[in-house]
KEVEXLUM-132952 format. One record per residue (C-alpha): residue number from 1; residue in three letters; chain; x, y negated, z. Coordinates in Angstrom, 3 decimals. Layout:
BEGIN
   nr  rest  kette         X         Y         Z
  NUM   ALA      A         X         Y         Z
...
***
This chain:
BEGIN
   nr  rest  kette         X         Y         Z
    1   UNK      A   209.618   -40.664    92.544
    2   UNK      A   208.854   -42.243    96.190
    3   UNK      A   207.003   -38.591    97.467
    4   UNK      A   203.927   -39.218    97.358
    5   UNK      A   201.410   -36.653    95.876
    6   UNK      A   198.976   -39.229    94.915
    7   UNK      A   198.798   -42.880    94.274
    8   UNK      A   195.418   -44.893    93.974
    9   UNK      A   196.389   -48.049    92.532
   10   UNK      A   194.723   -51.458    92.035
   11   UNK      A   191.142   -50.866    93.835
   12   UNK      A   189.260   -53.250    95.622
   13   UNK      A   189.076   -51.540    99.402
   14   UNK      A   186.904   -51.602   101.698
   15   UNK      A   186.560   -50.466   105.421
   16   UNK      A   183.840   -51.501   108.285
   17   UNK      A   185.640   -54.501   108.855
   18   UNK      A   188.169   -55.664   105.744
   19   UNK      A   188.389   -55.684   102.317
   20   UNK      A   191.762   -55.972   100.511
   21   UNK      A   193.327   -55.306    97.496
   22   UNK      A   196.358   -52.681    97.876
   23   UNK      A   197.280   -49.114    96.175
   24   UNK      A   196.724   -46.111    99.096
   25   UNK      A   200.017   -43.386    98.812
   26   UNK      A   198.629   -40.033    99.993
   27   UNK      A   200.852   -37.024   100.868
   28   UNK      A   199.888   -34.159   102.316
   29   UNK      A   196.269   -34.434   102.700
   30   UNK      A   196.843   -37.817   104.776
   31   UNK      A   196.817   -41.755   103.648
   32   UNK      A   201.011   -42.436   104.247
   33   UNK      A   200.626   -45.902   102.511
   34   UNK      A   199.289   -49.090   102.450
   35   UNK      A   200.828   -52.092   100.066
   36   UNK      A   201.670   -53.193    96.461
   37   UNK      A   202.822   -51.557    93.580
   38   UNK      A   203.602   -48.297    95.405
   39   UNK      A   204.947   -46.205    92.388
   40   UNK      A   204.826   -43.458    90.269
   41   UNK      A   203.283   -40.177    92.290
   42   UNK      A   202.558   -36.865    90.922
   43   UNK      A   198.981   -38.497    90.388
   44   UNK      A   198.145   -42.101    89.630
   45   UNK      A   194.396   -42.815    89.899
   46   UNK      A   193.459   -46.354    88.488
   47   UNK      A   191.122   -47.655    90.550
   48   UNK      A   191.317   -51.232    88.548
   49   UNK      A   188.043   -52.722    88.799
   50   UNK      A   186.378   -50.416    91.229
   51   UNK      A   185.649   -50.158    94.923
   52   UNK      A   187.570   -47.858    97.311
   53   UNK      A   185.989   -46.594    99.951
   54   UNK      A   186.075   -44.521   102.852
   55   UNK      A   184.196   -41.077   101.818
   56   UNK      A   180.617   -40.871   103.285
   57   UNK      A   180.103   -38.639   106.068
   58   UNK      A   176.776   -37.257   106.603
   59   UNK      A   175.758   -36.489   110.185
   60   UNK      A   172.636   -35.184   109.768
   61   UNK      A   172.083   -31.987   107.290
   62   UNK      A   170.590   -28.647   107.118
   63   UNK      A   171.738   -26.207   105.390
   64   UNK      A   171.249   -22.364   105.467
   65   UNK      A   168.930   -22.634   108.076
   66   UNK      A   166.346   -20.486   109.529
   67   UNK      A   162.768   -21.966   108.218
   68   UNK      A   159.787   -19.174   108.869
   69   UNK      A   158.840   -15.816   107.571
   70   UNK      A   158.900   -15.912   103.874
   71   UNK      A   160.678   -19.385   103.262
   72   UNK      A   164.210   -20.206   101.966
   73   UNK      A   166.172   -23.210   102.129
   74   UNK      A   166.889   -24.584    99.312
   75   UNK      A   170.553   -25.154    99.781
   76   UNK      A   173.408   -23.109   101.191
   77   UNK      A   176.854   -23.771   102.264
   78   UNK      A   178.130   -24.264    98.222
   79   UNK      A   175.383   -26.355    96.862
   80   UNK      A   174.634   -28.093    99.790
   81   UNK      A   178.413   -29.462    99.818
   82   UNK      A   179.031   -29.504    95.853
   83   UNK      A   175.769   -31.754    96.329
   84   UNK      A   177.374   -34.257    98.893
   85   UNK      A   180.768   -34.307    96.880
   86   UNK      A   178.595   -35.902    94.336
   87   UNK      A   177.254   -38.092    96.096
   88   UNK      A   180.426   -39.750    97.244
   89   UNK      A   180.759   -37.567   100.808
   90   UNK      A   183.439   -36.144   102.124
   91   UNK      A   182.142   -34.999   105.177
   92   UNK      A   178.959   -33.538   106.429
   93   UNK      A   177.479   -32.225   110.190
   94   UNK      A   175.082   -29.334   109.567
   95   UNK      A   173.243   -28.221   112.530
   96   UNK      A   173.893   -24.740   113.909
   97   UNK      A   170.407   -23.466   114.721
   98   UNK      A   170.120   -21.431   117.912
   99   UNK      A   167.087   -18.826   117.934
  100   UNK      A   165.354   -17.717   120.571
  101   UNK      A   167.146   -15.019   122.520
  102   UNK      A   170.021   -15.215   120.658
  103   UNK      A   172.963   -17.133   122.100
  104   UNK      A   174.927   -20.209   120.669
  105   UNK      A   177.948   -17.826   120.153
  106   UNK      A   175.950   -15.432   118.230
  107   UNK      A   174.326   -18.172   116.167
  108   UNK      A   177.974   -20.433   115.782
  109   UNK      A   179.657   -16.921   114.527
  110   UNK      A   176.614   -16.423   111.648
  111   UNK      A   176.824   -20.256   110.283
  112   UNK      A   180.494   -19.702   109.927
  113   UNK      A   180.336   -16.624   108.194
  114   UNK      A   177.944   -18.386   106.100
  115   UNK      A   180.246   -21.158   105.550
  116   UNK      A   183.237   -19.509   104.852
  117   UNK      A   185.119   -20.225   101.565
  118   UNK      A   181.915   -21.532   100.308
  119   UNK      A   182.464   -25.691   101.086
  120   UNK      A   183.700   -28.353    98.500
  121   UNK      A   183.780   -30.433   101.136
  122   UNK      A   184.948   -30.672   105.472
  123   UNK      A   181.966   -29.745   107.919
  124   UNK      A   181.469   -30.112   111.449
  125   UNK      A   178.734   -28.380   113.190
  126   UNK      A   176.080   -29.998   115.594
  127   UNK      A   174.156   -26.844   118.200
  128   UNK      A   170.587   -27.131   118.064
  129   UNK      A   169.267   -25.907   121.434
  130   UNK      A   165.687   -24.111   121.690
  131   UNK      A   166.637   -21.663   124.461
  132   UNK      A   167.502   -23.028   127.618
  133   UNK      A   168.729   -20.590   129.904
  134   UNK      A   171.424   -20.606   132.729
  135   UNK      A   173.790   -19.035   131.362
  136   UNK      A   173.784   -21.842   128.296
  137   UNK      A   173.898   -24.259   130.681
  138   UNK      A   176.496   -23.308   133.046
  139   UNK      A   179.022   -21.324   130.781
  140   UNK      A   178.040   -21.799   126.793
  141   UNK      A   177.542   -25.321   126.125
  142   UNK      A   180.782   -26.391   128.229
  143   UNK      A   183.086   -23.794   126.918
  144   UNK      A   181.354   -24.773   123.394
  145   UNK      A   182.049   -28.592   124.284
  146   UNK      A   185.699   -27.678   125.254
  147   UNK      A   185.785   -25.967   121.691
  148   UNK      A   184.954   -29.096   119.466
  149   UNK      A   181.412   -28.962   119.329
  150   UNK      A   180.885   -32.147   121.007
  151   UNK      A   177.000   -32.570   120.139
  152   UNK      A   173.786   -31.094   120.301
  153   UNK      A   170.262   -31.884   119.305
  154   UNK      A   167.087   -31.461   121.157
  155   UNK      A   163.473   -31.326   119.661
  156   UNK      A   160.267   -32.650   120.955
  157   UNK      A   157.801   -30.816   118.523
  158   UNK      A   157.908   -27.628   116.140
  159   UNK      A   157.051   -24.499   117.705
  160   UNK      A   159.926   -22.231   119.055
  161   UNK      A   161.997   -25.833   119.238
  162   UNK      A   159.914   -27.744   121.197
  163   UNK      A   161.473   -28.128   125.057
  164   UNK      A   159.833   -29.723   127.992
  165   UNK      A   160.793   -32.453   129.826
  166   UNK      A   162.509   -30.545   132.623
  167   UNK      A   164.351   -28.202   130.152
  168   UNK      A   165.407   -31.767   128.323
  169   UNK      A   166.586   -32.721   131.289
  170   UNK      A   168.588   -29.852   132.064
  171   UNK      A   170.390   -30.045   128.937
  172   UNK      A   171.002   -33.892   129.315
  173   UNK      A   172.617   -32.795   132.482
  174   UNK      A   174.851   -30.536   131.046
  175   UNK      A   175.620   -33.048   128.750
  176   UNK      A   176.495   -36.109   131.391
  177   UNK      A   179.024   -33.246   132.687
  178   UNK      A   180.392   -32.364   129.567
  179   UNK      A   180.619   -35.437   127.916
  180   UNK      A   178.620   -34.051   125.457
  181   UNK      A   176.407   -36.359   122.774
  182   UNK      A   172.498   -35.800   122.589
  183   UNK      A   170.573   -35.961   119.781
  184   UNK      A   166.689   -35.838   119.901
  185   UNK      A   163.897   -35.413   117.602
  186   UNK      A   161.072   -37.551   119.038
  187   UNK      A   157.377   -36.384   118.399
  188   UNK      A   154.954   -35.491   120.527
  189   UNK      A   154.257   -32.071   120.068
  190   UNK      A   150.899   -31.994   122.022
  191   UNK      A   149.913   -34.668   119.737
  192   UNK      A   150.806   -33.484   116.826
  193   UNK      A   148.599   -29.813   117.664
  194   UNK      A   145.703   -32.156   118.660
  195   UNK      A   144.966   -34.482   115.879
  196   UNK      A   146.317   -30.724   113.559
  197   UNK      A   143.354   -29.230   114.352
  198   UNK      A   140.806   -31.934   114.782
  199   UNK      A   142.454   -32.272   110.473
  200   UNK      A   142.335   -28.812   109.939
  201   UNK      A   138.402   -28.706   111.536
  202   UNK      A   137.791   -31.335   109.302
  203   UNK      A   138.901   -29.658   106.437
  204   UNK      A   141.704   -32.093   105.927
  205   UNK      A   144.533   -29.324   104.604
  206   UNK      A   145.858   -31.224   101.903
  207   UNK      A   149.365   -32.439   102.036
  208   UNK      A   148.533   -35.792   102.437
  209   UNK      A   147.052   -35.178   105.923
  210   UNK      A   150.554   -34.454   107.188
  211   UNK      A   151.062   -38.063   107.778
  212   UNK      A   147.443   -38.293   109.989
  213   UNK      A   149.106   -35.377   111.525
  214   UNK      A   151.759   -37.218   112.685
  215   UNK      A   151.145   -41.461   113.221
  216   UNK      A   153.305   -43.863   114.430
  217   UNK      A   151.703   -43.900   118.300
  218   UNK      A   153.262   -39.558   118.494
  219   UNK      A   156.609   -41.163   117.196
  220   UNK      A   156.666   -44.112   119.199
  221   UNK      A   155.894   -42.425   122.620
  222   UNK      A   158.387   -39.729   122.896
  223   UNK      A   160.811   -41.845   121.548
  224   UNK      A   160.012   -43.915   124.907
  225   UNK      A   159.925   -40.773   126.770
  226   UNK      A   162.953   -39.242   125.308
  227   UNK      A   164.649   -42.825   126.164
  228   UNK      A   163.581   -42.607   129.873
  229   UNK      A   164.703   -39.014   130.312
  230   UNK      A   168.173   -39.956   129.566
  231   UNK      A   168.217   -42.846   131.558
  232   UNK      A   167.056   -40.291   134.661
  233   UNK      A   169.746   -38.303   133.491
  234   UNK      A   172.308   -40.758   133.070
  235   UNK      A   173.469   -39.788   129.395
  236   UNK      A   174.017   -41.707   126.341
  237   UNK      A   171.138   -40.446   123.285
  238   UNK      A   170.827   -40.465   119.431
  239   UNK      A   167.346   -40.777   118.242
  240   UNK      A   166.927   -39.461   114.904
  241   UNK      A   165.283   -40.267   112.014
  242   UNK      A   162.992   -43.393   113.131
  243   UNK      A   160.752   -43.997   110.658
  244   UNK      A   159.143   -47.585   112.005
  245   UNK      A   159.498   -50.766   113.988
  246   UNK      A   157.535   -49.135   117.129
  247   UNK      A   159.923   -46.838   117.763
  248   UNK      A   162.985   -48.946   116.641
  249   UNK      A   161.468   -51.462   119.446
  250   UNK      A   161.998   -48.561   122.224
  251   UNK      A   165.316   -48.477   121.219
  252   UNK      A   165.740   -52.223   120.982
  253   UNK      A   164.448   -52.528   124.477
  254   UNK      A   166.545   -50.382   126.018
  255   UNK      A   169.948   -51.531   124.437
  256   UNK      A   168.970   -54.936   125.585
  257   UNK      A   168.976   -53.391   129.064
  258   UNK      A   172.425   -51.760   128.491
  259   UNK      A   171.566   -48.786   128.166
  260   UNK      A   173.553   -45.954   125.742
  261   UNK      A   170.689   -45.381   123.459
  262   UNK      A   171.770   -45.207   119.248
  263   UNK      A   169.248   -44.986   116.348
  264   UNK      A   169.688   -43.481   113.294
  265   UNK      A   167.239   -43.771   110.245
  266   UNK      A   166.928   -42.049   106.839
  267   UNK      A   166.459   -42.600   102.882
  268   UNK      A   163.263   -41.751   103.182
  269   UNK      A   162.067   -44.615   105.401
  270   UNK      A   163.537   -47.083   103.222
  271   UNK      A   161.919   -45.905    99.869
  272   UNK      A   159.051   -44.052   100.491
  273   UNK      A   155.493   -44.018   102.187
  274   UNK      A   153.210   -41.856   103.013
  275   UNK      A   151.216   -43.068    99.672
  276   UNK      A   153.416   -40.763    98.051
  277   UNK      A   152.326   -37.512    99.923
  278   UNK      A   148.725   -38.164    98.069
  279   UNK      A   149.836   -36.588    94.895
  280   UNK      A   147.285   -34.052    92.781
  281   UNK      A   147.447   -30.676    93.507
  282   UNK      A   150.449   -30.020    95.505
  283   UNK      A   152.538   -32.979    94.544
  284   UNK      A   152.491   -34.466    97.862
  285   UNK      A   154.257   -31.232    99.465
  286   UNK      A   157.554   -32.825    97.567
  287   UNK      A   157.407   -35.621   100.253
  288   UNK      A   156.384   -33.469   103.466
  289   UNK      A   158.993   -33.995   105.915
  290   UNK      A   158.811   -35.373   109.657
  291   UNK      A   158.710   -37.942   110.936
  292   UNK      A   156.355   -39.129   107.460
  293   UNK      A   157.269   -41.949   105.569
  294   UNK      A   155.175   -44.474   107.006
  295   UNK      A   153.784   -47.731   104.905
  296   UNK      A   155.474   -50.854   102.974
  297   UNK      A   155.620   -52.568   106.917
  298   UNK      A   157.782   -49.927   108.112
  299   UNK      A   160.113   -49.933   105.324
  300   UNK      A   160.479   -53.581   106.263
  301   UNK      A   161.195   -52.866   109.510
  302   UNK      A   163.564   -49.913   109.074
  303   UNK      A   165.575   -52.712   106.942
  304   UNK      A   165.270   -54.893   109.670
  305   UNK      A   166.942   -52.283   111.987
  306   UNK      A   170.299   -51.289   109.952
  307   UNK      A   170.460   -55.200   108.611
  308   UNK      A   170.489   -56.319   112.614
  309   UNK      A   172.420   -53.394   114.195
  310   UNK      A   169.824   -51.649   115.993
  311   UNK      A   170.406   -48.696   113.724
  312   UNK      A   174.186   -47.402   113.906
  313   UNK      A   173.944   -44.449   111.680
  314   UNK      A   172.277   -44.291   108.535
  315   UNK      A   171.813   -40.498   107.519
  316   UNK      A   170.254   -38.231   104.367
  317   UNK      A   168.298   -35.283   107.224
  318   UNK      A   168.700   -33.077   104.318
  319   UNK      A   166.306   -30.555   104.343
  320   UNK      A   165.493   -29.386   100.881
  321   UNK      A   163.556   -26.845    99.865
  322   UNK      A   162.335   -26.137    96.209
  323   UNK      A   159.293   -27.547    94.987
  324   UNK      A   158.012   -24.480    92.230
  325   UNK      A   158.874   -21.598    94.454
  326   UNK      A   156.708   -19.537    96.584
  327   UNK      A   159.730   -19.043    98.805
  328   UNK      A   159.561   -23.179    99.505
  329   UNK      A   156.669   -25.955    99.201
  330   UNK      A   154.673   -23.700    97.131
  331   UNK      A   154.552   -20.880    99.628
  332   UNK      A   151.294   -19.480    99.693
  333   UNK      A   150.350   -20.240   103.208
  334   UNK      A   151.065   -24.140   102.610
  335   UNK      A   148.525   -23.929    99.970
  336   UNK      A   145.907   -23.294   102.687
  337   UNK      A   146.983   -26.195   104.686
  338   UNK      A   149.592   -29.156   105.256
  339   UNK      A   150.510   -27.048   108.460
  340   UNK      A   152.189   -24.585   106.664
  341   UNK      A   153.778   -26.531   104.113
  342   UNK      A   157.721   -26.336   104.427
  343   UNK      A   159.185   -29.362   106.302
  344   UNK      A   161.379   -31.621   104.841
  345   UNK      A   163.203   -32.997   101.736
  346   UNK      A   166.836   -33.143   100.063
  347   UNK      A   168.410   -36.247    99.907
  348   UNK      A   172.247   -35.542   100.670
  349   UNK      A   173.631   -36.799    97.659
  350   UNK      A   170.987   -39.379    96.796
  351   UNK      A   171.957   -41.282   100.178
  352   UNK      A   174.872   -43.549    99.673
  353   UNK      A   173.661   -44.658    96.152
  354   UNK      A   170.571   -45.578    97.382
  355   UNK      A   171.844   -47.335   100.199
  356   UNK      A   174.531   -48.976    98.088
  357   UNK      A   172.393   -50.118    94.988
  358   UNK      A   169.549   -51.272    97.569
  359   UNK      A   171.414   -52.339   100.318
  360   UNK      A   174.844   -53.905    98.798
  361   UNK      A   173.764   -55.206    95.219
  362   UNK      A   170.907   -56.874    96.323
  363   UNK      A   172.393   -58.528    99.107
  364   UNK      A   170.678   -56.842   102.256
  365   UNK      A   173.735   -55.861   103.997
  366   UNK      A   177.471   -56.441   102.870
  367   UNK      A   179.902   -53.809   102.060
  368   UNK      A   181.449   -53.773   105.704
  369   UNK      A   177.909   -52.596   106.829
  370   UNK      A   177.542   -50.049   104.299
  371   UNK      A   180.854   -48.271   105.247
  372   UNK      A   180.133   -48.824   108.773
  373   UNK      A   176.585   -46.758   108.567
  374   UNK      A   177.538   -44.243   106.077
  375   UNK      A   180.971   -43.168   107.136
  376   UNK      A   183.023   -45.351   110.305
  377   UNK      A   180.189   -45.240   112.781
  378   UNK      A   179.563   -41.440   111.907
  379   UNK      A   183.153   -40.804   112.587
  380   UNK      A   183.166   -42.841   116.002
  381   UNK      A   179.878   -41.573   117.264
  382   UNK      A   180.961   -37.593   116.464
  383   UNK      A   184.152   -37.595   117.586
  384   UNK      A   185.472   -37.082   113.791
  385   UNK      A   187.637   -41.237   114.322
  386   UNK      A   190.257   -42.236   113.422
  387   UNK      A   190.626   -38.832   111.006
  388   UNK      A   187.923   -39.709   109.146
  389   UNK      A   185.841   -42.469   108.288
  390   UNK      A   188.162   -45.048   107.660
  391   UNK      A   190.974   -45.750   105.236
  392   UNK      A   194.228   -46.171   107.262
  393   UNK      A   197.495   -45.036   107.688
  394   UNK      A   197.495   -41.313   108.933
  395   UNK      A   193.787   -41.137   108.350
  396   UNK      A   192.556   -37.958   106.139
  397   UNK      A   192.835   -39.096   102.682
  398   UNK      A   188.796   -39.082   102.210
  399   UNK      A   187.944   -41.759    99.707
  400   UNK      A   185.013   -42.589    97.697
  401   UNK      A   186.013   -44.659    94.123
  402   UNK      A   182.894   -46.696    93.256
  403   UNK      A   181.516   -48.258    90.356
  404   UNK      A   179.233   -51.094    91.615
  405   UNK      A   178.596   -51.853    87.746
  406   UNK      A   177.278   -48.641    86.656
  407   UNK      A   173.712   -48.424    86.300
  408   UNK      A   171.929   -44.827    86.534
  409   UNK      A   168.358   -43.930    86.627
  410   UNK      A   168.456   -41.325    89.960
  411   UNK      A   166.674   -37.799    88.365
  412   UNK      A   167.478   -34.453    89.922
  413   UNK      A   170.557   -33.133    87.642
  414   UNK      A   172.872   -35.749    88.640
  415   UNK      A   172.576   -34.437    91.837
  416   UNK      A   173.715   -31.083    91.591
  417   UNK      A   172.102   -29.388    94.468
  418   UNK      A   170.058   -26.567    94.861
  419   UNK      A   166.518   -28.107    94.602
  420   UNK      A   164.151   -28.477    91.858
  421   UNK      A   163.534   -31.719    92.160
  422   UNK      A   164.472   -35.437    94.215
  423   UNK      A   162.019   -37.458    95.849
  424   UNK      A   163.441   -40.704    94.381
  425   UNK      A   162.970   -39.383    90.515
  426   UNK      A   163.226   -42.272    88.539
  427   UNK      A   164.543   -45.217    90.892
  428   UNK      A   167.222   -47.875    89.144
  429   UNK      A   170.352   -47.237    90.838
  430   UNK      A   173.086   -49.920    90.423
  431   UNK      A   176.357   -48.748    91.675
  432   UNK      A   178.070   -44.431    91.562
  433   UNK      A   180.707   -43.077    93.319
  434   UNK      A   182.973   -42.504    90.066
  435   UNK      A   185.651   -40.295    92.393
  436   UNK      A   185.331   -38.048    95.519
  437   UNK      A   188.511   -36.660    96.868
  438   UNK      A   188.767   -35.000   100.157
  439   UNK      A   192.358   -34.604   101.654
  440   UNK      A   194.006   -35.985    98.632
  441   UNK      A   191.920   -33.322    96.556
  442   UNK      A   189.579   -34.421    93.868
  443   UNK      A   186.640   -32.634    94.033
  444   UNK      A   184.201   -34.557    91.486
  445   UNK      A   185.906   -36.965    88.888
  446   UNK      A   183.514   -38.404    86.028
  447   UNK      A   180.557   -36.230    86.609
  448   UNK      A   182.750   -33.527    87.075
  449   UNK      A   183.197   -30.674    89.254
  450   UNK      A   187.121   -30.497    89.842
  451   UNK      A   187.751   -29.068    93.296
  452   UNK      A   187.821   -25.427    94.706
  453   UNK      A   184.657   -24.454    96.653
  454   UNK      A   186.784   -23.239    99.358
  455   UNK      A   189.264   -26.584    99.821
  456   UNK      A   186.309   -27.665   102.687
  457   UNK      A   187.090   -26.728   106.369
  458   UNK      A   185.729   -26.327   109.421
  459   UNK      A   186.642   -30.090   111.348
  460   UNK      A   187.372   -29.484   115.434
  461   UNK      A   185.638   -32.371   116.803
  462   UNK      A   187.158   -34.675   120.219
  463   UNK      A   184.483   -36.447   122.321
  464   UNK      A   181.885   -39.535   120.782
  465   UNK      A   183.760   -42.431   121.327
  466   UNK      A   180.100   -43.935   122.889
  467   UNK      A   180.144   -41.190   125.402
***
């Protein structure tokens, strides 16, 4: 016996930038090996045939979360992770949600209480900030920085979330000082309560109308003005979930000027449009989420963006909320109008296969851009690198086995969350993560639930390496 606890042997692996054939030696949690024919170990995965990879990590999720009088998440701590351990993840970034005039303490304590014992999987919180006072500026969110929690996200729309520019400017501030990472939600929120009501006058309620509700021009304009405010401010920015080429243009532009500006996109904006909010009945609530998914042009250019680099992160913004529930899109008041209707969609564990049966197979971006997306540029751009997101000596033994031969048709129960249903019901999926194990644990082997739903832990996050 050479020590080693476990011993993957014979895989095909691949990182953001190689691919090589070797057997990985993990002990303790960590990757201690590279190389050939390693040896027996008290475990010896063959991985003959099959793709290793670096485990996905997830940077954008909700979970647990705070959604309106009357309305429950869909997912908690347990499901939400069990979900992305099926999926191939081995790492996800909830956000910590701060209500109003409650502090970020208060609200960090609660989502670890809620976490606690309850993860399959490691998780890393992101602060959502929707109260801007002094005393978050000047003592919270740099003792909270100093702590690990290296990012935070802004919103531009929602009511109780919704800051103005000078309060987004404040906490852009704070950031530049801290070295903190920004994340921002970019919709107009004026906007969006204008053309509302002019709907709602109309008697335009039905789900559908959430996409009129929300068009390209409310995207594309705060994204600009979200862009400009950190350039004032002098602080690097994550735009999230861009849903078309107007907005990926803004954030074109201003790389090409040098400036620190990343974009992210979503599942959604690759495989859906806003055709499919236009179901009977209530169907469309399934796919009521925001930004909308836009048209067949869009999807094109969303493509365009991860295929070309504009796009860094690729990410699920899981959001789920079940479908035949009065607590979720059912909820009575959503049945009076799109308004209402809970806002947004799972996707956690639906991500990476989508990605790699759309993306890889078919020939739209190679294998090195896959990992890079899903799991290397996470790690980098959240301060998780070089723990996570890569397979390397004295990295976190996080790896993803995949089978880029299986072929699945995607429906709900492979999925495991806790959701009814998944938007992409149906879709021909070429390529499953076979294996998930999380520092050297297996958690899901086969289809099969193997890990502890307490082996997850809270991950202490350094700086972004962009910052």
């Amino acid at each position: 016996m050479n020590g080693f606890d476990t011993v993957i042997s014979g895989g095909r692996i691949s990182t953001a930038s190689d691919t090589f054939f070797a057997d990985i030696g993990i002990k303790d949690g960590c990757i201690a090996a590279l190389g050939m024919e390693l040896g027996d170990a008290a475990e010896v995965i063959d991985a003959a045939g099959k793709w290793v990879l670096p485990g996905g990590i997830d940077g954008h999720v909700h979970l647990s979360q705070p959604s309106g009088e009357g309305i429950v998440m869909a997912d908690d701590f347990e499901t939400g992770t069990r979900s992305a351990a099926f999926g191939g993840n081995t790492t996800i970034l909830p956000f910590c949600l701060q209500e109003k005039g409650r502090s970020l303490h208060e609200a960090l304590k609660a989502y670890h209480a809620k976490a606690a014992g309850k993860c399959y999987i490691d998780v890393a919180f992101h602060l959502i900030i929707s109260d801007v006072t002094e005393t978050l500026l000047g003592q919270e969110l740099p003792a909270l920085v100093e702590d690990g929690y290296t990012s935070f996200k802004i919103f531009m729309t929602y009511e109780g979330l919704a800051l103005s520019d000078l309060e987004m400017l404040k906490v852009m501030e704070t950031a530049r000082k801290s070295r903190a990472l920004v994340m921002v939600h970019a919709e107009n929120y004026d906007a969006i309560r204008f053309l509302t009501d002019r709907l709602e006058q109309l008697g335009n309620t039905a789900p559908k109308f959430h996409a009129a509700s929300r068009p390209i021009a409310v995207e594309r304009e705060a994204t600009h003005r979200a862009i400009a405010l950190a350039e004032i401010a002098d602080v690097p920015v994550m735009i999230v979930h861009v849903s078309n080429r107007e907005a990926m243009n803004e954030i074109l532009r201003a790389q090409g000027k040098g400036l620190k500006v990343f974009g992210e996109t979503c599942p959604q904006y690759l495989f859906l449009t806003a055709d499919d909010l236009d179901g009977l009945n209530m169907e469309g609530a399934k796919y009521v989420c925001s930004p909308p998914p836009r048209d067949r042009a869009s999807q094109l250019a969303c493509w365009d963006g991860l295929e070309r680099g504009v796009f860094s992160i690729f990410s699920s913004d899981h959001c789920p909320f079940r479908y035949d529930d009065p607590k979720g899109k059912l909820a009575l008041r959503g049945r009076t109008s799109f308004r209402w209707v809970p806002n947004g969609i799972p996707g956690v564990a639906a991500r990476l296969p989508l990605l790699f049966s759309e993306g890889v197979m078919k020939g739209r971006i190679d294998i090195h851009r896959f990992v890079a997306v899903t799991a290397t540029n996470q790690a980098k751009m959240y301060g998780l690198a070089p723990r996570k997101g890569t397979i390397a000596i004295g990295s976190d033994a996080d790896i993803a086995i995949w089978d880029p031969e299986r072929k699945v048709m995607l429906t709900h129960d492979l999925l495991h969350d806790g959701a009814d249903y998944t938007p992409y019901q149906g879709m021909e999926i070429t390529g499953w993560p076979q294996l998930t194990m999380v520092r050297g644990q297996v958690v899901v082997r086969d289809g099969i639930l193997e890990g502890p739903k307490d082996h997850g832990m809270h991950v202490v996050r350094d700086r972004s390496a962009f910052v």
